[in-house]
KEBAKOL-147455 format. One line per field, with one value per residue (C-alpha): residue number from 0; residue in one letter; chain; z, y, x. Coordinates in steps of 0.1 Angstrom, whole numbers, plus 5000, padded with zeros to 4 digits. Layout:
k: [NUM,...];
r: [A,...];
c: [A,...];
zz: [Z,...];
yy: [Y,...];
xx: [X,...];
// end
This chain:
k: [0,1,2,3,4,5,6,7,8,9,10,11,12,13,14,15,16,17,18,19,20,21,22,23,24,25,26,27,28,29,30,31,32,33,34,35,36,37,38,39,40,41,42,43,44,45,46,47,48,49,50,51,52,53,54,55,56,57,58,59,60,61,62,63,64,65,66,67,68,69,70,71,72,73,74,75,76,77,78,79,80,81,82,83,84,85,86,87,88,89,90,91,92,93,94,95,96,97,98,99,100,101,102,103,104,105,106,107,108,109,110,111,112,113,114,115,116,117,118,119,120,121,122,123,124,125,126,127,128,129,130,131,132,133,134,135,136,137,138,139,140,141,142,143,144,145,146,147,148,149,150,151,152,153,154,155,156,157,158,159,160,161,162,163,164,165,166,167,168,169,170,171,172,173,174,175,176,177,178,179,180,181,182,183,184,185,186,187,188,189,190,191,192,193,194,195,196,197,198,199,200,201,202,203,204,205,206,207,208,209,210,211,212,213,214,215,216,217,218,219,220,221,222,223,224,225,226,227,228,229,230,231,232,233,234,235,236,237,238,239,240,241,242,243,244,245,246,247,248,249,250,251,252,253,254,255,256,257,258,259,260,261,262,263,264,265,266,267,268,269,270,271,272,273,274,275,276,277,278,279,280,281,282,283,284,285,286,287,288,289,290,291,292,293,294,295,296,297,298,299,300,301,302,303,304,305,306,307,308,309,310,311,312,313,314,315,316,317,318,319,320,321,322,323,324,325,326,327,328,329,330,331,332,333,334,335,336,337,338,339,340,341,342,343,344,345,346,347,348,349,350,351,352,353,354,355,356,357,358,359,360,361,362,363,364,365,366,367,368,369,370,371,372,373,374,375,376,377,378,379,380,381,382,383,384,385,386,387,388,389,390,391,392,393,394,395,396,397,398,399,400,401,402,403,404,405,406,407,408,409,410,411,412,413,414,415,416,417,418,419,420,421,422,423,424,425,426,427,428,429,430,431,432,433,434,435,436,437,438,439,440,441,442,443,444,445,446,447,448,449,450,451,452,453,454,455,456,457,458,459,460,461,462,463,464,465,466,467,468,469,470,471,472,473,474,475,476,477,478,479,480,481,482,483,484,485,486,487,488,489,490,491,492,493,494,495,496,497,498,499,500,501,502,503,504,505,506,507,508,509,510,511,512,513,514,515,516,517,518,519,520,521,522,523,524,525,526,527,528,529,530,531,532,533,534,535,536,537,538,539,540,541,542,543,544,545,546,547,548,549,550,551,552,553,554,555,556,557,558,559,560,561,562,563,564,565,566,567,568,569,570,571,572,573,574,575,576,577,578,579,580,581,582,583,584,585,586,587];
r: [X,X,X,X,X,X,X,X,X,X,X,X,X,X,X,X,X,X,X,X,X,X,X,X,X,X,X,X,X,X,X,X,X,X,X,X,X,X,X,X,X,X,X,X,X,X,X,X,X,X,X,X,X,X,X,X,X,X,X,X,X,X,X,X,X,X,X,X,X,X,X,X,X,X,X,X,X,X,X,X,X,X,X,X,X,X,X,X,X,X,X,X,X,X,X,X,X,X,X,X,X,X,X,X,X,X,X,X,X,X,X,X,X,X,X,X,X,X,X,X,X,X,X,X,X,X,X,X,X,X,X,X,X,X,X,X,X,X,X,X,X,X,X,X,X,X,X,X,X,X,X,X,X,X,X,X,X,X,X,X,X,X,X,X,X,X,X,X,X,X,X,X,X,X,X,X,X,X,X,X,X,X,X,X,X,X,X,X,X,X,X,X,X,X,X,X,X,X,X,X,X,X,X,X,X,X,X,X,X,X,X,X,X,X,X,X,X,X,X,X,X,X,X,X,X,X,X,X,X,X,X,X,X,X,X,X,X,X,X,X,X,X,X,X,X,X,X,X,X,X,X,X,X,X,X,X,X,X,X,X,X,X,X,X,X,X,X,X,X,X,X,X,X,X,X,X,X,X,X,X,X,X,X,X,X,X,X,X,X,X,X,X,X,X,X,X,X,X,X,X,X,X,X,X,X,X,X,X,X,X,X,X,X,X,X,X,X,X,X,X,X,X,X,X,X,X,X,X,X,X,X,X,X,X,X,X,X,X,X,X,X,X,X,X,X,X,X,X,X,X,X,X,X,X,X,X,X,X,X,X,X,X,X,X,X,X,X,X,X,X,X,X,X,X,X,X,X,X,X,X,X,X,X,X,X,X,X,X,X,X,X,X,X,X,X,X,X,X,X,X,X,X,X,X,X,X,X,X,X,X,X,X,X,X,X,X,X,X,X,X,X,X,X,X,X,X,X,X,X,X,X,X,X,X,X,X,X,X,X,X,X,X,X,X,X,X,X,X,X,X,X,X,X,X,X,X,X,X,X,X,X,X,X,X,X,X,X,X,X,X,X,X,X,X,X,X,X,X,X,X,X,X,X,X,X,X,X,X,X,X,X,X,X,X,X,X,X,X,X,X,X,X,X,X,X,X,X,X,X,X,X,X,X,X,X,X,X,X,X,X,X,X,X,X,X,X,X,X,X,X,X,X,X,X,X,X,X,X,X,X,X,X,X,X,X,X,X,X,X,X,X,X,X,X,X,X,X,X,X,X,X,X,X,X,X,X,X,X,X,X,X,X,X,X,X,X,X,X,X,X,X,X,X,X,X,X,X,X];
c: [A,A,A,A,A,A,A,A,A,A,A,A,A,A,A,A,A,A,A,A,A,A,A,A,A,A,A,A,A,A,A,A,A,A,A,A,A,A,A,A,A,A,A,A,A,A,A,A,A,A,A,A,A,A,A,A,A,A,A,A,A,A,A,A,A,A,A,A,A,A,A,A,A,A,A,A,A,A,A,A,A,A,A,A,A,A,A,A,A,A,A,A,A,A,A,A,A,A,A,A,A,A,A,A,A,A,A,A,A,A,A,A,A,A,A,A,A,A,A,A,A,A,A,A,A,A,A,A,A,A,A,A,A,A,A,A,A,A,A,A,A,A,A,A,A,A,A,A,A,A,A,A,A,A,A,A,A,A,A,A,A,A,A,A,A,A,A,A,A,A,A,A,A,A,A,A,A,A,A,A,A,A,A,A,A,A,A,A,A,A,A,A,A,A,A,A,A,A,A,A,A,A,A,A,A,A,A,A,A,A,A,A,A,A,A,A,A,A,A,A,A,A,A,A,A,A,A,A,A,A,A,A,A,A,A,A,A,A,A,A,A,A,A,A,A,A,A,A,A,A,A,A,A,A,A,A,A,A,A,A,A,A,A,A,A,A,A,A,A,A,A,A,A,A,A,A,A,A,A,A,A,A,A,A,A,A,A,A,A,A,A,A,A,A,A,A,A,A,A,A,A,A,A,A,A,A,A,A,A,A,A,A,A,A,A,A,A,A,A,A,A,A,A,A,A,A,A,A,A,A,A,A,A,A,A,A,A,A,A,A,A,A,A,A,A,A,A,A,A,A,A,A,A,A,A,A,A,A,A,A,A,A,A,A,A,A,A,A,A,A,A,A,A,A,A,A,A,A,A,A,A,A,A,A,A,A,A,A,A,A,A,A,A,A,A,A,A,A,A,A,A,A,A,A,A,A,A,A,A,A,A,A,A,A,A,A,A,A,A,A,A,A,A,A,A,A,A,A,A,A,A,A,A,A,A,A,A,A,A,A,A,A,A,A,A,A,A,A,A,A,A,A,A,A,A,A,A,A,A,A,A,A,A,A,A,A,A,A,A,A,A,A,A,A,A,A,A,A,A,A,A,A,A,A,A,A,A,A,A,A,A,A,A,A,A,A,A,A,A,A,A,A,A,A,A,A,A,A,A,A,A,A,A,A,A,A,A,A,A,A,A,A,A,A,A,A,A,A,A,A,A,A,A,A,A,A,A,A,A,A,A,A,A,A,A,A,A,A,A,A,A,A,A,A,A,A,A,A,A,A,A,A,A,A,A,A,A,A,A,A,A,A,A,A,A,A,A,A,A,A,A,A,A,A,A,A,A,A];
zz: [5000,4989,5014,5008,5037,5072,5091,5059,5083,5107,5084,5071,5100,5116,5081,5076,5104,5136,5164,5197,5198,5172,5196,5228,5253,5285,5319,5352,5337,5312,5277,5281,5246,5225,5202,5167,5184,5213,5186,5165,5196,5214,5180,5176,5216,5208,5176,5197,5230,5206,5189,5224,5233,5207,5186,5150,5116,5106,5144,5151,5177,5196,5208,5228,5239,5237,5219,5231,5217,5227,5202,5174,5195,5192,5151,5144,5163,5153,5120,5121,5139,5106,5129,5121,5143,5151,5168,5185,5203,5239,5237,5220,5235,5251,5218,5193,5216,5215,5178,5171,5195,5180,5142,5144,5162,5178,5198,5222,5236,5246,5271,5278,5314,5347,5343,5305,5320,5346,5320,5287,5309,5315,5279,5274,5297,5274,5236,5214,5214,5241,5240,5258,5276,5284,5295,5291,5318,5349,5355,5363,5338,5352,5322,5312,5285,5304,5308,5270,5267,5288,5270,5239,5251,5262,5230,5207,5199,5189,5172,5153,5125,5117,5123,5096,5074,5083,5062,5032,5031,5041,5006,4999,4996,5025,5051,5080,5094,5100,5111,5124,5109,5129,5105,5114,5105,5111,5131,5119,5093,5094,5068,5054,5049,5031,5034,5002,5011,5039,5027,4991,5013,5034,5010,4983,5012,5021,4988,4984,5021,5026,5061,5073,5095,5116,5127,5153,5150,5180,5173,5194,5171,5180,5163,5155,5133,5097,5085,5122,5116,5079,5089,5117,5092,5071,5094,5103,5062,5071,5100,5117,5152,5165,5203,5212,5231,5270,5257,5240,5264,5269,5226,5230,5260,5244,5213,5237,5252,5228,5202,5173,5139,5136,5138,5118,5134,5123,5111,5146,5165,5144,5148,5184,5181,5160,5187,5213,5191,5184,5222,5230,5207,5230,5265,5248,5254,5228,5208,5209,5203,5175,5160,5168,5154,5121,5118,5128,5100,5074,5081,5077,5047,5033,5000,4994,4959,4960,4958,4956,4978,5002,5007,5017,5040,5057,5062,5077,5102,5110,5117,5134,5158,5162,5145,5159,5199,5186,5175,5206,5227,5204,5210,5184,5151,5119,5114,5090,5102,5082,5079,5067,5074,5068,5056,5071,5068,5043,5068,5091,5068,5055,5091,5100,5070,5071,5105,5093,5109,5072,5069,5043,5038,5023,5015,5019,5036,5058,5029,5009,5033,5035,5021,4982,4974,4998,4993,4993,5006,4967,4954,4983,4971,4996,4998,4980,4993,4964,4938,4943,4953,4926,4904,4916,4893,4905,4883,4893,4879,4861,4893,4910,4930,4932,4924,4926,4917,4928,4952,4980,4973,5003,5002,5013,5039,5063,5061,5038,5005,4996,5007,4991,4958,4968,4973,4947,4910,4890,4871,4906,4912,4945,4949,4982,4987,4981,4961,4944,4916,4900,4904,4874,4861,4894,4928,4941,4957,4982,4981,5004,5014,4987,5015,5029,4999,5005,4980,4993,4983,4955,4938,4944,4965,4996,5001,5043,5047,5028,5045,5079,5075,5068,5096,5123,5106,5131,5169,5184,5168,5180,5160,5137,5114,5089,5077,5055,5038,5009,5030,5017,5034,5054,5090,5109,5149,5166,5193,5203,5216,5253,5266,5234,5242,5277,5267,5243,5272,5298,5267,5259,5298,5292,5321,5306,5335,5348,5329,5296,5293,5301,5279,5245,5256,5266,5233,5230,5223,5203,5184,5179,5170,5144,5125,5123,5103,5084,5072,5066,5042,5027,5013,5002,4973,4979,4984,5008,5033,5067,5077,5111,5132,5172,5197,5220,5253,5248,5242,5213,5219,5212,5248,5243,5206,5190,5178,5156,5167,5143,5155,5127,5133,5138,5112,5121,5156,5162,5140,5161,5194,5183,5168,5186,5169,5139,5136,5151,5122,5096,5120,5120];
yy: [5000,5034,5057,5098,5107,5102,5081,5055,5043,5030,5008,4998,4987,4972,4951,4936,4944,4935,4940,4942,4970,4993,5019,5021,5043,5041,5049,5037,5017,4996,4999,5004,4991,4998,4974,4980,4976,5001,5028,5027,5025,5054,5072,5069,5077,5111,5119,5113,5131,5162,5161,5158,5182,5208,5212,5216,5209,5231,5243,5239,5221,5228,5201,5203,5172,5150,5118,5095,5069,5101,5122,5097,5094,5129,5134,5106,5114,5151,5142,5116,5146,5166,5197,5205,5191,5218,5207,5231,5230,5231,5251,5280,5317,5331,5356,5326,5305,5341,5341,5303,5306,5341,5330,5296,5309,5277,5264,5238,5240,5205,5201,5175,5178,5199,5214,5225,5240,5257,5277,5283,5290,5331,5331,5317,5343,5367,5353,5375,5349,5324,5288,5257,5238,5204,5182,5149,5135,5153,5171,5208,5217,5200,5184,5158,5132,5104,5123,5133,5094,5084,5111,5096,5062,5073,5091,5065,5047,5085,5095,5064,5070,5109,5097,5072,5096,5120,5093,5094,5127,5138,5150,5141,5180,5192,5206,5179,5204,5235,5238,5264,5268,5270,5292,5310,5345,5362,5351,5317,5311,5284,5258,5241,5209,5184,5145,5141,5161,5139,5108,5110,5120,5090,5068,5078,5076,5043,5022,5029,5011,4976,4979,4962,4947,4929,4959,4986,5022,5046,5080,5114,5142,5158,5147,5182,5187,5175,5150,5128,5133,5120,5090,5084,5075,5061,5035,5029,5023,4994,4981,4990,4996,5033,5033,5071,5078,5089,5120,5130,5121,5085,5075,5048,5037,5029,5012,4990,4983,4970,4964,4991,4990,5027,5061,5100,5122,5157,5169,5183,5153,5131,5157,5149,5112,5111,5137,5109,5080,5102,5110,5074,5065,5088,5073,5041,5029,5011,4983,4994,5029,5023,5000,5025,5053,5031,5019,5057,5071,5042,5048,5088,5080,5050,5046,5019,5024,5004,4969,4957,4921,4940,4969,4946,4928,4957,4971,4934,4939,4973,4963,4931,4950,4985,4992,4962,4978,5009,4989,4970,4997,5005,4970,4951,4954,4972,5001,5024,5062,5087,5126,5154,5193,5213,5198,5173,5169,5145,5121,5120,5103,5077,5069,5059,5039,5020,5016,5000,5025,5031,5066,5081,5115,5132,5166,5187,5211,5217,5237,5199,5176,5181,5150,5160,5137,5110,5084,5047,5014,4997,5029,5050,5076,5090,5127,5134,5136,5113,5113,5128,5110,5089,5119,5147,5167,5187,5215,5239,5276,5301,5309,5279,5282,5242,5246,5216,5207,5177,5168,5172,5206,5228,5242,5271,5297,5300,5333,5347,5348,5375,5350,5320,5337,5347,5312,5290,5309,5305,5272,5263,5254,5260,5281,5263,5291,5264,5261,5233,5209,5176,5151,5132,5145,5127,5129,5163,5183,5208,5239,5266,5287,5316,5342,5335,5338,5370,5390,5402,5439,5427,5410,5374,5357,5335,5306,5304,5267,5247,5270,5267,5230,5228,5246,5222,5195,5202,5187,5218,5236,5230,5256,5287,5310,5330,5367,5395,5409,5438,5435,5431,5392,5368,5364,5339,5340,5305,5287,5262,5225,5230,5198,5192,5225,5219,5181,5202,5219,5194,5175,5204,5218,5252,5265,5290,5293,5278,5294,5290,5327,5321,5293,5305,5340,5321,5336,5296,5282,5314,5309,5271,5276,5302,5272,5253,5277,5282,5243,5247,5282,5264,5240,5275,5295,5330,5348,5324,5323,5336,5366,5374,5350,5353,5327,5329,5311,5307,5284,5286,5269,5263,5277,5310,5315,5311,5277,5267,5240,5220,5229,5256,5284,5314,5337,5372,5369,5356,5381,5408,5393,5394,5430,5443,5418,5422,5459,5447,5429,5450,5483,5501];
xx: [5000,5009,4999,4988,4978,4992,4972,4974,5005,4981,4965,4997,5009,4974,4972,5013,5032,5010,5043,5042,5071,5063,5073,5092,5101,5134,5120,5128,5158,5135,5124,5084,5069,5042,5023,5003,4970,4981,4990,4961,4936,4953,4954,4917,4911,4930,4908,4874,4882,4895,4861,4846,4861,4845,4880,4864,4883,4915,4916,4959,4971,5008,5027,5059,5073,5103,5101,5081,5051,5019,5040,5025,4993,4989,4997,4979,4948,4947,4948,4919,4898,4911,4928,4964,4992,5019,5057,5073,5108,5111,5141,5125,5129,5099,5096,5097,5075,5050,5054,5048,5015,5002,5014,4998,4962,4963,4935,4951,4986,4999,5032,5048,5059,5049,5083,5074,5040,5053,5074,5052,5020,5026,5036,4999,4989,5002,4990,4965,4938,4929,4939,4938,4968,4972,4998,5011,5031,5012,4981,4994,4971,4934,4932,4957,4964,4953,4916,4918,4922,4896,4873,4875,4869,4832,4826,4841,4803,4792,4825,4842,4817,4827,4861,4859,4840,4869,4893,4871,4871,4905,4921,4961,4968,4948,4975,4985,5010,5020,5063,5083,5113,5143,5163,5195,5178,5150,5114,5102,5080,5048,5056,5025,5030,5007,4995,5009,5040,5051,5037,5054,5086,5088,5076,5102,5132,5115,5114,5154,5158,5173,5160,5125,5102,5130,5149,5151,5163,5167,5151,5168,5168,5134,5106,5095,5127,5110,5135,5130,5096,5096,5116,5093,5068,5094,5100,5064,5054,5086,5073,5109,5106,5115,5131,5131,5158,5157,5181,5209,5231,5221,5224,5253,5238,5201,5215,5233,5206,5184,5209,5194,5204,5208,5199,5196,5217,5228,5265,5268,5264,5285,5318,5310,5308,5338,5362,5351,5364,5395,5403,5399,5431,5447,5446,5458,5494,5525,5512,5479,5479,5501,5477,5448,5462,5469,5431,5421,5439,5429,5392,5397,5410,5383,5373,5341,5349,5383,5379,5415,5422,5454,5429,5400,5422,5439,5399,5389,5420,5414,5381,5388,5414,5394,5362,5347,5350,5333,5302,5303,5297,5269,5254,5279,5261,5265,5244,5227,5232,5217,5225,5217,5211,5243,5276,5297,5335,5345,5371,5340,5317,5345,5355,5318,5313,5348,5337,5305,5284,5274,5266,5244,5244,5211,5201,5171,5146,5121,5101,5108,5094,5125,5144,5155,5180,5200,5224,5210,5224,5231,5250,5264,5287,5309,5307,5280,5243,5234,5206,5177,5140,5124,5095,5118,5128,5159,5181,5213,5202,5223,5242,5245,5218,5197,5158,5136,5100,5076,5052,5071,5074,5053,5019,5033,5042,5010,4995,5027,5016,5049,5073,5059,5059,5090,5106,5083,5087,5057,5064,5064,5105,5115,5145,5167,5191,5218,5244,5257,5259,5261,5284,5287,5251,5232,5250,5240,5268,5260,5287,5273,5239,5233,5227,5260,5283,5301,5322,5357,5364,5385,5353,5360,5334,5340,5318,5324,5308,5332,5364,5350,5343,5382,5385,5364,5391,5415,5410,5423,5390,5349,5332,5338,5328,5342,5334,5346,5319,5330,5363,5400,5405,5386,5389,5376,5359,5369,5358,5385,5382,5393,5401,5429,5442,5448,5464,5483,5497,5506,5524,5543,5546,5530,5513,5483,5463,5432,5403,5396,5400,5441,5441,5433,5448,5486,5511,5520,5486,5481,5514,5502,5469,5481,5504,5471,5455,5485,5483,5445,5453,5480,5447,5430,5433,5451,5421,5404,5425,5419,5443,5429,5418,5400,5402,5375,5366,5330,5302,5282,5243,5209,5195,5222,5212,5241,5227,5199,5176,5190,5225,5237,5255,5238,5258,5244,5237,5273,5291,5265,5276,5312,5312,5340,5363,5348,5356,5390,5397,5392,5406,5368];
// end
């Protein structure tokens, strides 16, 4: 079955994949499951205590939550009572939680904790309209989900026939969800996204998969981020089991656990995973740090292409003596990981896939559904974010910039009619704001955001991704980003990796103080830290390289705003936070 609307996942998985663990959830130190039966009987509880409740069609509906089985509870049952589901993060400011309220007009505000009520209800307090709250996990609220639940039940004999008219009637383009986008500029805008966007979305990712019925993936990027969300019905329309993770924090520790066969992460989190495996080749001693360090630089270095016997056999060594201890603290298996979301260093992706933590790279958008193109199991080309979905078209414009057209494509921006036109021409291509091309004539290569070119004073332009992703190459570095706008020469703000500074250090007995202040302010760690830039320019053309360069001791995050929910650099609001050194560098 093809499905074109959302809830066609129920029936999917009520009809071939009947499980007992179609969901689960860690608390209390055990994995707390969910069957077929469960899901599709909460689903339809949700739908009838909403219409008992006097919610009418189109009315939107706020959710913020971590991952957990009710988050599917609560899309699926919205949908079936034909209202529109909208995720929010919990991280939000109070302004972009104001704007996502007032934007959205949403009827019903649903939290998922005492802890998340106690902070979003004086912003309730404040909205232009009056709404509803609920919560999930306690009753801070009066109203909770288990009496929403129990609600429904009584009204099901009155309401399971206008819910079943509902899925006759339900259309493919009518709008299943309205998303906030987490952009690095700018307030948010309300994505509308349509039954037959997500559905075509997942289903085109899903027919590409080797993965099925007899597997488990863990799920901890946030469900409200589009691309979990997509794969969450992805792996439903398989009948793969989704384990949502307790946190962040706690990944290798879950996979263990129930021994998953893999995960989506983001660029962000996999540089983090990676300077973990790196510092563990560290506190190893003779024979096997030599060997280590061998396999570490083999795998940075990994080519799936080459098929040669002496390489295969130096990879099955490597892996027998190394790569094989990563997985095990994983839970032992191989894996599929799949990324996407900003670019991601070159070495990083070979390393996971020689490490058979197969990593396939994708590409797209929230305004896309958001998947465009990804790499696939039979044909994975490292590097690239592969070919894109089966009845997408996809073409590079004049100036580089990638457009694509199909029925993925969003409804639109809700209640922005400018800005639609603005982003979907009239043919109807959508214009990503990415640069790139193709590889070959089909593997789509991403270069850099449109908006964040920048021309140097001399007229050449800078593309900042691909320089600062150099950059975040060396251990010494954990984020940057680079500037110069109308400017003679680049320059570049850098936040560097503490912990290898201060090993740097002790190797070399430096004494730079205790803070991290003294650290990246001691004239040897500056001195060294200059040298690594001066390898990483010597891989740049004369006009890219970075002239000036500021080492900072700060933290750059999500709850500070220096972060993107999706983990991106926030160019502007950095470059306004850092001003000073910014005029510094170009002597304003």
């Amino acid at each position: 079955m093809i499905p074109t609307r959302t809830f066609d996942y129920l029936d999917i998985l009520k009809t071939k994949f009947p499980k007992d663990d179609i969901f689960a959830k860690y608390s209390n130190g055990k994995w707390i499951k969910v069957s077929v039966d469960e899901y599709v009987e909460a689903s339809w509880n949700v739908a009838s205590g909403l219409i008992a409740k006097g919610y009418q069609p189109e009315d939107k509906v706020i959710v913020i939550c971590n991952n957990r089985p009710e988050w599917n509870f609560l899309d699926m049952g919205c949908t079936l009572a034909r209202l529109i589901f909208v995720p929010v993060y919990s991280t939000l400011s109070e302004e972009e939680f104001l704007h996502a309220f007032n934007h959205s007009d949403a009827k019903l505000i649903i939290l998922g904790n005492k802890s998340l009520y106690n902070k979003i209800l004086p912003l309730i307090a404040r909205m232009d309209h009056p709404a509803e709250v609920m919560t999930i996990d306690d009753c801070g609220s009066g109203f909770c989900f288990e009496d929403l639940i129990e609600l429904g039940k009584q009204n099901r004999e009155k309401n399971d026939p206008l819910i079943e008219r509902n899925k006759q009637e339900i259309s493919p383009d009518d709008v299943a969800t309205i998303i906030y986008t987490s952009g690095t500029t700018g307030k948010s805008k309300g994505v509308m996204l349509t039954h037959r966007n997500l559905t075509f979305d997942s289903y085109g990712h899903a027919i590409r998969q080797t993965a099925g019925p007899q597997h488990k993936m863990l799920s901890f990027l946030p469900l409200c981020h589009t691309y979990e969300r997509t794969m969450n019905y992805e792996f439903q329309q398989l009948g793969i089991s989704t384990y949502y993770a307790e946190n962040i924090s706690t990944v290798a520790r879950d996979l263990a656990s129930f021994h998953g066969d893999g995960f989506c992460a983001v660029p962000r989190v996999l540089e983090l995973m990676y300077a973990k495996l790196e510092e563990a080749g560290k506190n190893l001693k003779g024979i096997k740090r030599i060997i280590y360090r061998w396999a570490w630089r083999f795998a940075n270095n990994y080519n799936n292409k080459r098929t040669g016997y002496i390489y295969r056999l130096k990879h099955r060594l490597a892996d027998r003596l190394v790569y094989s201890k990563w997985r095990d603290n994983l839970g032992g298996k191989e894996m599929w990981v799949v990324t996407g979301g900003a670019a991601i260093r070159p070495n990083i992706i070979r390393l996971f896939t020689a490490a058979k933590l197969r990593l396939y790279q994708g590409y797209g958008m929230t305004e896309t559904s958001p998947v465009i193109s990804v790499n696939q199991p039979s044909n994975n080309v490292l590097g690239t974010n592969g070919t894109p979905l089966d009845n997408t078209e996809l073409k590079i414009a004049d100036d580089g910039e990638i457009l694509v057209r199909g029925p993925h494509v969003m409804k639109g921006y809700y209640k922005d009619e400018k800005a639609t036109r603005e982003i979907i021409d009239e043919e109807g291509w959508l214009h990503t704001g990415d640069i790139g091309y193709l590889q070959d004539g089909k593997y789509l290569m991403i270069t850099d955001r449109k908006k964040e070119i920048f021309k140097l004073s001399s007229g050449k332009y800078i593309a900042p991704q691909m320089i600062e992703n150099k950059i975040r190459e060396s251990s010494f570095v954990d984020n940057c980003i680079v500037f110069g706008e109308h400017q003679k020469f680049a320059s570049a703000v850098i936040i560097p990796n503490m912990k290898e500074l201060r090993e740097w250090c002790a190797k070399n007995n430096i004494k730079a103080g205790e803070s991290d202040e003294e650290l990246v302010g001691n004239k040897d760690v500056i001195s060294m830290l200059h040298k690594e830039m001066t390898k990483i320019n010597k891989t740049l053309s004369e006009y890219e390289m970075i002239k000036k360069s500021f080492y900072i001791s700060d933290t750059w995050s999500v709850e500070n705003g220096m972060l993107s929910q999706t983990l991106k650099p926030k160019r502007a609001v950095i470059l306004s936070r850092y001003k000073a050194l910014v005029d510094a560098a170009y002597n304003k």
